[in-house]
Phi, psi and omega in degrees: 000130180314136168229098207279139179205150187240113196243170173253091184254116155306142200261120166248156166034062159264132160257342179210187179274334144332312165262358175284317194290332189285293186344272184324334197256338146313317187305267193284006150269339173295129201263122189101004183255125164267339163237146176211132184205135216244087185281110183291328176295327147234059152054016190252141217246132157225153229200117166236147195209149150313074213276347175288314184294317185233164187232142161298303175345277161357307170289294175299337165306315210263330141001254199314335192292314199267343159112027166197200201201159185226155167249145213231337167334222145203334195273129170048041193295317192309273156346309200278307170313338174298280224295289208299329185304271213310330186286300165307331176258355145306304165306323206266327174268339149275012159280307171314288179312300170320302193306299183345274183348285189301311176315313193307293183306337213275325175290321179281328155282340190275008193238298167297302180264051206259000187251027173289185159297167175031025164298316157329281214319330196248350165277354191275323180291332180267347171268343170335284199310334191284358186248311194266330190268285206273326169264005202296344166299311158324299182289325202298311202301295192309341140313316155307303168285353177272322192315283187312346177093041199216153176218147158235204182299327174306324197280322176279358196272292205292305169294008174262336192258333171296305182320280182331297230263310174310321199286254200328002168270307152356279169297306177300329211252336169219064213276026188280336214304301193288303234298342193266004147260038159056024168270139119347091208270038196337123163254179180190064204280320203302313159289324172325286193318310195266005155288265184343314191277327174306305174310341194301279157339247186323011163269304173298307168292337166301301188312326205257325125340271201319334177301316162345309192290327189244039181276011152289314172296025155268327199259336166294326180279351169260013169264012171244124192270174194260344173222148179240149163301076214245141128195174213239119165069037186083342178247127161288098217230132151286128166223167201273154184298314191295348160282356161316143168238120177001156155073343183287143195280150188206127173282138163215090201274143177327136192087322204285166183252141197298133183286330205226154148280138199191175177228151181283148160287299168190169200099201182190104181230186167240152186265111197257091189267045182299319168314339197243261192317320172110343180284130175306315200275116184322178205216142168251153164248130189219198197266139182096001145269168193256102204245170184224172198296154173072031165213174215231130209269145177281240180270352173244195180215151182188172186252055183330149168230111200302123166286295165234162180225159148096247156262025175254359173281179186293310170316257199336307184307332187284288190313322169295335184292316183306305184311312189275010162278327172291314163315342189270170187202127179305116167024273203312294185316354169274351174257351161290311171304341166278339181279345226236329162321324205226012182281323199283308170273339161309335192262343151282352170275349169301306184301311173294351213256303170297354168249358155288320174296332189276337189276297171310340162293302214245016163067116170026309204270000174231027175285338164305296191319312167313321215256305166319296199290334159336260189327304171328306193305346194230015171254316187275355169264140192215128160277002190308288191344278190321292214282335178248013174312301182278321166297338193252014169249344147320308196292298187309304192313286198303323174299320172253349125341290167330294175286009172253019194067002180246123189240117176253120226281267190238191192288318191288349172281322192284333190275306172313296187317336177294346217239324216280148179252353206220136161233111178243156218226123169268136179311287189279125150107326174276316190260324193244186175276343175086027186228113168278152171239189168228132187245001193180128141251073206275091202259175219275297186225056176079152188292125152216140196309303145002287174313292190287342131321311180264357169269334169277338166323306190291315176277010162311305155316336183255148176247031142323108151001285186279025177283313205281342153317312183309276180337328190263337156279324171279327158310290171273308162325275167259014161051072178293214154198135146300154178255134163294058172296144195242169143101049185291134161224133163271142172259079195315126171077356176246351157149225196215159190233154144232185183236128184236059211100270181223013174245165189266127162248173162206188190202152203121165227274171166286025162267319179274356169299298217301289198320313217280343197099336190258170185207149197256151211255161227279352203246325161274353159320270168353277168313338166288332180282306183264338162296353188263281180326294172294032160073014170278150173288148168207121180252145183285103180236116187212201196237158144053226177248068183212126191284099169260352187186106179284138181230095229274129157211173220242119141250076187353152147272135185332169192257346183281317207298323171271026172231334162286343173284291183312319189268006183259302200311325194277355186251321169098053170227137173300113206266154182232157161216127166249146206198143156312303178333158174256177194330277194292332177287287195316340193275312200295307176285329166291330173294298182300348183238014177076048183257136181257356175253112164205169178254115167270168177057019198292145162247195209279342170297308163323289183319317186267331148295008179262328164295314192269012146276324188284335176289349192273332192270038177070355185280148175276069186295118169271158166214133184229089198259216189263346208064325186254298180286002182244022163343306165299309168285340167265358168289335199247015167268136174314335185210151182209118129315085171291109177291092182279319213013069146103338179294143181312268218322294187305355171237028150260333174312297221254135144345298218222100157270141177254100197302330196244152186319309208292090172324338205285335182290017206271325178280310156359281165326307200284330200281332161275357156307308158323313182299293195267031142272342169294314206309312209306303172320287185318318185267349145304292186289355167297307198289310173276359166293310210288282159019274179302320195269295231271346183270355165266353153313300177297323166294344181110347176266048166227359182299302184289350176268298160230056187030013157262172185207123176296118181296129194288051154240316152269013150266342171286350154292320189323287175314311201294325225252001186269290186311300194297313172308322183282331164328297220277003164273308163350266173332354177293320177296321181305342170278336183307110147303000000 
């Protein structure tokens, strides 16, 4: 039986979007992998594979084959990705400097000093190094890829800079050869050298831009400490987090931030869990709560037993979620990967097509040129531009979602959200806080203790929200003792029936008052009315078909939630509201908060035929529940939205989880879809403008009009300088309020 698992690798020794593109395509000839997608902005492989048919091990051999590597470790994958990143851009900056160093003179004789002696001689000695020390990866990588039949950016940096150096090596080694047809013996070591170092360059700030892009994923991975307090065998011992094991008792002394996910034991503190939920306020703890790794424990200390450890805490699930969002790729990005598939040899069939045409206008005596314009054509075009438009302005969106608390499940989402017109809203735990009181009890023929015995009983039973007001009142408050009732049934969308001796009682909406038979008596009507007007909830509790008792309860609304409706309307998207509630509590709440639209009495079939009406009536419907009862309307809404604070469930359910209680992320959420789906545009059409103008500029057709011909030295800044622009217009969004 297949067993499909969805990884994360980092990706070593990428040099363009070219070579992200050979990743992939090794990648998805492999028999047992079904996706594979290569983010070049963060060097990252995310991979669903077969694990029976294949081993990363496995992955990484077919790698390596390809002239490049994965780390495939699960311990300390993150480090190792640093430490090589950093080692490469060490490196990658002392390759700048050397190439400079050789380049300055090498410019300064072929542009000022060129008619001194042996000057050829000594731009030939001095450009070597810049080819063989400082630039030689370039040839070594295009030489890998030509073996495979594959071509990148390399390919046009080396062939373009061998031609330039073989034609002047030439020329150095036989200038009678023109001179003796009345040519020039032209060199043209000083483009070489300034090919190389420019790419060079702008290789180096494209790294160092990029670095930019994923410091959400630095800050999430630094809310996690690196050794925890164990203890083991009556003795309290440091051990490193990846030796953690399930069940292990773990000390968490004042301050420190908790390593595992777990539940106290014993102590007692307050918690600060704002990085991972977004709530401003410490959380207290005692023994039987749950706290989770990368939140920070205050003044007190106590002990715990780790539940998850490694990549099974809620932190870890968050950071893995960033990565494959960043990593994942949107609708647009499939026609930049078919363009860019087929960039490198279109531009070499250009490049050639253009020293035929100059030789054929203009005849042997336009063979410099032909051979300049060559070059240009396979110096100024770069697939880099294309290939980071869309990731590294996706890394920045998400990333900085990320740092709002809003964790967006892939591209495709973040891309949808952009489009939606119509929002519906589920009422408890969304609109309101969703921690309900009972504000009233109105009972039918009076309190009897009995009675208030079988409703905590019933409600005990239930995960209804307003199940657990009741429960807090009669349990804790007034300190009730449930009766040993049997028979629990739950009544989907309508409350819960039990058995208490030979009679059924039950509890739940006026749909199961209505299913039961009982009637209300006309002095309690009245009172029903007005507790419905003031926006109270109201559940029915009875025996059999006889009404004993309504019990109104209240959930406030965020103090955020109606300046988050005013700011969706200001977006020009339409608010819905669904809800249980009946008629007049659903009128109350849609009036205090201006929604003109909503649904009473919804079970969860409703909610979700109420969505696929508004998609049939053309609208791009978001729907933003709880994750669990409203399941159903958020599988079959175009964007689905989860009120997480933090929780497992809601950020396996929804696209888009809203870590913190606060609505106000939910319009947040859309202006940054919105932002960085222009941004993607914006640096797509830059990247292909840049394109379109510099490679017939670089060919030469402004030469017969207006004499000009792109010097290939200033196209290769031209190139360096397409790639660092489209990064650092990306950042802008991170700047962005």
């Amino acid at each position: 039986m297949a067993q499909i698992v969805t990884k994360i690798f980092p990706v070593l020794n990428l040099h363009c979007a070219g070579c992200a593109a050979n990743v992939e395509r090794s990648m998805r000839k492999v028999t047992g992998v079904e996706e594979a997608a290569v983010s070049y902005a963060s060097h990252m492989l995310t991979i669903r594979y077969d694990s029976e048919l294949i081993t990363p091990e496995d992955l990484r051999r077919i790698v390596q084959a390809a002239g490049y590597d994965l780390i495939i470790e699960e311990e300390d994958r993150e480090e190792k990705l640093e430490e090589a990143q950093r080692a490469s851009y060490l490196d990658l900056r002392r390759r700048v400097v050397g190439a400079w160093l050789f380049t300055v003179p090498v410019v300064l004789l072929g542009m000022v000093f060129m008619h001194m002696p042996y000057a050829n001689w000594i731009m030939l000695v001095l450009t070597l190094p810049v080819m063989v020390i400082f630039g030689n990866t370039f040839y070594r990588n295009a030489w890998k890829q030509a073996r495979i039949g594959r071509s990148n950016m390399d390919t046009l940096v080396a062939l373009s800079t061998s031609i330039a150096f073989l034609f002047s090596l030439f020329n150095t080694l036989f200038p009678a050869f023109w001179l003796s047809r009345g040519l020039e013996p032209y060199v043209y070591y000083e483009a070489v050298a300034v090919i190389l170092a420019f790419v060079l360059t702008g290789k180096l700030m494209e790294e160092k831009a990029k670095g930019n892009t994923s410091s959400a994923i630095r800050k999430l991975m630094k809310l996690q400490p690196r050794t925890a307090c164990v203890l083991r065998e009556g003795e309290e011992q440091d051990v490193l987090l990846e030796d953690l094991v399930v069940d292990d008792i773990v000390l968490v002394r004042p301050g420190e931030q908790i390593p595992v996910d777990g539940e106290v034991i014993s102590g007692e503190s307050y918690v600060d869990e704002s990085m991972i939920s977004g709530e401003p306020i410490a959380v207290g703890k005692q023994p039987g709560c749950r706290v989770l790794a990368g939140t920070i424990n205050q003044k007190g200390a106590f002990r715990l037993r780790a539940t998850q450890v490694g990549s099974d805490t809620v932190l870890a699930r968050i950071v893995r979620m960033v990565q494959e969002a960043q990593g994942s790729k949107p609708p647009v990005q499939r026609l930049v990967d078919k363009v860019t598939a087929v960039f490198v040899p279109a531009v070499l069939g250009i490049a050639v097509l253009t020293f035929v045409l100059w030789i054929w206008i203009g005849g042997s005596a336009s063979f410099s040129y032909a051979l300049l314009s060559a070059v240009s054509v396979l110096v100024i075009a770069c697939p880099c531009a294309l290939g980071l438009a869309t990731p590294t302005a996706l890394m920045v969106g998400i990333g900085k979602a990320a740092d709002s608390h809003i964790l967006i499940k892939d591209a495709v989402a973040l891309e949808q959200m952009r489009r939606v017109n119509a929002v519906v809203l589920d009422k408890t735990g969304t609109l309101t806080e969703g921690k309900p009181v009972v504000t009233g009890i109105l009972w039918a023929h009076g309190e009897d203790d009995l009675y208030k015995r079988i409703l905590l009983a019933a409600e005990m039973n239930s995960e209804h929200p307003l199940a657990g007001a009741i429960v807090n009142l009669l349990r804790d408050e007034e300190q009730i003792e449930p009766v040993a009732a049997e028979q629990f049934l739950s009544v989907t969308g309508k409350g819960i029936e039990v058995m208490y001796g030979s009679r059924r009682y039950w509890v739940g909406s006026h749909k199961l008052l209505a299913a039961s038979g009982a009637e209300v008596d006309h002095p309690l009507q009245e009172m029903i009315a007005g507790y419905e007007e003031e926006g109270n909830s109201l559940l029915y509790f009875g025996g059999e078909n006889e009404l004993l008792a309504v019990i109104a309860v209240s959930d406030q609304l965020k103090p955020t939630t109606s300046e988050a409706i005013k700011e969706l309307k200001q977006q020009g998207i339409e608010i819905h509201m669904l809800t249980g509630d009946g008629e007049r509590t659903a009128s109350a709440i849609a009036i205090q908060l201006g929604i003109e639209h909503y649904m009473y009495d919804a079970l969860p079939d409703d909610k979700e035929k109420y969505v696929r009406s508004l998609q049939k009536e053309g609208k791009t419907v978001a729907m933003v529940g709880d994750g669990i009862n409203d399941s159903q309307a958020l599988a079959c809404a175009d964007v689905s939205l989860a009120m997480g604070k933090g929780t497992d469930i809601a950020m396996d359910v929804a696209m888009v989880t809203l870590m913190t209680s606060d609505l106000l992320l939910l319009p947040k959420a859309f202006a940054i879809s919105r932002l960085t789906v222009h941004l993607i545009r914006q640096n797509l059409f830059w990247a292909f403008i840049y394109n379109l103008i510099g490679i017939p500029v670089a060919a030469g057709i402004l030469y017969p009009v207006y004499g000009i011909l792109l010097n290939p030295m200033l196209a290769s800044a031209a190139m360096a300088f397409s790639s660092v622009s489209v990064v650092l217009n990306s950042m802008t969004l991170a700047r962005r309020k």
